[in-house]
Short mmCIF file of the C-alpha atoms (twelve columns), coordinates in Angstrom:
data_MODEL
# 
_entry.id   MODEL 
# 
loop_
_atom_site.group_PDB 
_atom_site.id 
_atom_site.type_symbol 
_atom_site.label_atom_id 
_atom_site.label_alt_id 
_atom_site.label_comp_id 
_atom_site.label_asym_id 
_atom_site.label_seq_id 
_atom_site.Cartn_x 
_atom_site.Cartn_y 
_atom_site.Cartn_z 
_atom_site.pdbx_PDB_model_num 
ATOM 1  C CA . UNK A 1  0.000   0.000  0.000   1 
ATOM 2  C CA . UNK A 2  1.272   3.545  -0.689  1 
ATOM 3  C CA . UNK A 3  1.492   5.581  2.315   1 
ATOM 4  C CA . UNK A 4  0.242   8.963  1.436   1 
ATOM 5  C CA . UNK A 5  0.838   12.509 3.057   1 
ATOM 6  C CA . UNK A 6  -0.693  16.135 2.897   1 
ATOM 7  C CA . UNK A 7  2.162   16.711 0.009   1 
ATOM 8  C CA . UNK A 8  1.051   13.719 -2.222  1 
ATOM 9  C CA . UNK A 9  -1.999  12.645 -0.886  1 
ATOM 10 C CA . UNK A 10 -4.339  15.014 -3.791  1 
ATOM 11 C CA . UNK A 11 -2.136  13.819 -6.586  1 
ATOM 12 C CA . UNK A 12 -2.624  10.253 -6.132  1 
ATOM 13 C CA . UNK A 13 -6.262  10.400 -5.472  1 
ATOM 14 C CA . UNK A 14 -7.248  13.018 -7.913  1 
ATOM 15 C CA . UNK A 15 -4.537  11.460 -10.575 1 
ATOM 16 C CA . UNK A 16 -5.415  8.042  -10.759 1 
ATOM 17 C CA . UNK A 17 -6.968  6.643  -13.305 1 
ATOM 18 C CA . UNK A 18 -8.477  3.950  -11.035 1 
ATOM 19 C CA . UNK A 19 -10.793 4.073  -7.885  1 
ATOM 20 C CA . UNK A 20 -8.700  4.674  -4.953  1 
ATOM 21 C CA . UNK A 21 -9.275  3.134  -1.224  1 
ATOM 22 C CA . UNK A 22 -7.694  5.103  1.345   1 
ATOM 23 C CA . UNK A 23 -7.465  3.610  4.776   1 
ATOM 24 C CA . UNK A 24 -7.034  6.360  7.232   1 
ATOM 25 C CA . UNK A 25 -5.265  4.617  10.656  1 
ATOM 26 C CA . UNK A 26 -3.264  5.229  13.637  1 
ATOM 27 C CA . UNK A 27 -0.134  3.808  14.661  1 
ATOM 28 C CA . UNK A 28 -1.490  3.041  18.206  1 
ATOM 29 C CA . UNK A 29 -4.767  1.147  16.691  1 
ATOM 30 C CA . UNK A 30 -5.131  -2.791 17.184  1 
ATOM 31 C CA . UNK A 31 -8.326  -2.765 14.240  1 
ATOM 32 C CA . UNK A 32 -6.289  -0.945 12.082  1 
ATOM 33 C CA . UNK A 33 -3.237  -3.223 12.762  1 
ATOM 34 C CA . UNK A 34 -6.081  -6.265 12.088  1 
ATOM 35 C CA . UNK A 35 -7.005  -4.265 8.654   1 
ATOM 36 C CA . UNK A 36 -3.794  -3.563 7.286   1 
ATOM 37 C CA . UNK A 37 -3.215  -7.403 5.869   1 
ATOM 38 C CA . UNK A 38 -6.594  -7.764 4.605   1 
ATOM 39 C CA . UNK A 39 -6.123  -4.670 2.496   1 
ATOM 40 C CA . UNK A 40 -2.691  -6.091 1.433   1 
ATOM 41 C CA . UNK A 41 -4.785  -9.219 0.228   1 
ATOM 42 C CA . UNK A 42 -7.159  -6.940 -1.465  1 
ATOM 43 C CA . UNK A 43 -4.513  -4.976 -3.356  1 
ATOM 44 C CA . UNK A 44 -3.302  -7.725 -4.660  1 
ATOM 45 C CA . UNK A 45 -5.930  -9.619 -5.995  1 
ATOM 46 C CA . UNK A 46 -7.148  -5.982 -7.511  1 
ATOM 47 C CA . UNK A 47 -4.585  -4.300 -8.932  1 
ATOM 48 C CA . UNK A 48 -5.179  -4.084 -12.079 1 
ATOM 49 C CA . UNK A 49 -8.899  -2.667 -10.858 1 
ATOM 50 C CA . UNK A 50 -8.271  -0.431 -7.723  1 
ATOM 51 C CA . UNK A 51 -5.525  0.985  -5.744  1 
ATOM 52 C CA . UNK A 52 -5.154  0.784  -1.914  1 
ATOM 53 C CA . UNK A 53 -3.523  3.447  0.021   1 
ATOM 54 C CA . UNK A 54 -2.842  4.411  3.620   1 
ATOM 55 C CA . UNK A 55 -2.562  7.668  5.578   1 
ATOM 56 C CA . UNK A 56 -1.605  8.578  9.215   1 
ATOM 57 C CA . UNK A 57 -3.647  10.382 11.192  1 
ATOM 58 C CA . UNK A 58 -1.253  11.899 12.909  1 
ATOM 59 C CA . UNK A 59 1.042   12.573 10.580  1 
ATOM 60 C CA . UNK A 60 -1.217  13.879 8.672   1 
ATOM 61 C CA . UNK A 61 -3.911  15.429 10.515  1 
ATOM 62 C CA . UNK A 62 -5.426  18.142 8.133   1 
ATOM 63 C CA . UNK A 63 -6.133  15.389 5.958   1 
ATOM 64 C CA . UNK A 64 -7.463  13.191 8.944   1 
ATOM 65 C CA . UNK A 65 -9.706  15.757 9.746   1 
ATOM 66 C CA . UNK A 66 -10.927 17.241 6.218   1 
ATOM 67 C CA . UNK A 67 -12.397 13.724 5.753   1 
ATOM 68 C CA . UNK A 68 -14.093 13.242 8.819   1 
ATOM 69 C CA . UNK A 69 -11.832 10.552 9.909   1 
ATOM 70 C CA . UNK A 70 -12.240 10.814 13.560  1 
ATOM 71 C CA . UNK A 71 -13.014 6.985  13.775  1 
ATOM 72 C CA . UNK A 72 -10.284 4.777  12.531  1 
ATOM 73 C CA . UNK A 73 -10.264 3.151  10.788  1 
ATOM 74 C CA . UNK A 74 -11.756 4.929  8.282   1 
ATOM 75 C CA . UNK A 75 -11.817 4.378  4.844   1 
ATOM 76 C CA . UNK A 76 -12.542 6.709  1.935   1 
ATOM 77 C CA . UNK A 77 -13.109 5.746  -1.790  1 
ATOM 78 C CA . UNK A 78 -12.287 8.163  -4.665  1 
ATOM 79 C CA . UNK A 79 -13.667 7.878  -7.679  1 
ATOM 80 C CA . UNK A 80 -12.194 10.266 -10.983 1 
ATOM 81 C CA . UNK A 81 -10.649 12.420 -8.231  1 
ATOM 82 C CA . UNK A 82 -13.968 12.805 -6.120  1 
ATOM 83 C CA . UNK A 83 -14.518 11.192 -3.022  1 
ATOM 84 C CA . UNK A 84 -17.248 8.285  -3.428  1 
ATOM 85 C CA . UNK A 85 -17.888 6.510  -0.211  1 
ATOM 86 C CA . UNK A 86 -17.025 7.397  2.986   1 
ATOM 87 C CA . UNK A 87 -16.905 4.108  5.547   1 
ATOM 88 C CA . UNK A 88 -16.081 3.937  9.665   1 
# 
């Protein structure tokens, strides 16, 4: 998975060709922790179809917080560069 940050986060989302799954987690987070191989099992088995990407919350906490990620994980779908689900 592609880790993403406030400097390359909007390029990868809004520049993909492909739908984009963002997993928004915390270091400190057992689910996340629990999610992180499942999405690794995902991104394989998809990616030709969809890329998988991961952001910090706090590393990255304007980001954390423009998409409502408050819960984590949370996980955000973009869609031609628009954000199409939003899931917690």
């Amino acid at each position: 998975m592609q880790h993403l940050t406030r400097d390359n986060f909007y390029h990868e989302t809004a520049g993909s060709t492909l739908p984009v799954v963002v997993m928004f987690y915390a270091s400190w987070c057992p689910k996340c922790a629990m999610m992180k191989p499942v999405l690794e099992k995902l991104e394989q088995r998809y990616a030709e179809r969809i890329r998988f990407c991961e952001v910090e919350i706090e590393e990255s906490a304007v980001l954390a917080a423009e998409y409502g990620a408050d819960v984590v994980p949370t996980f955000v779908t973009f869609r031609d560069g628009e954000v199409y689900s939003i899931m917690q």
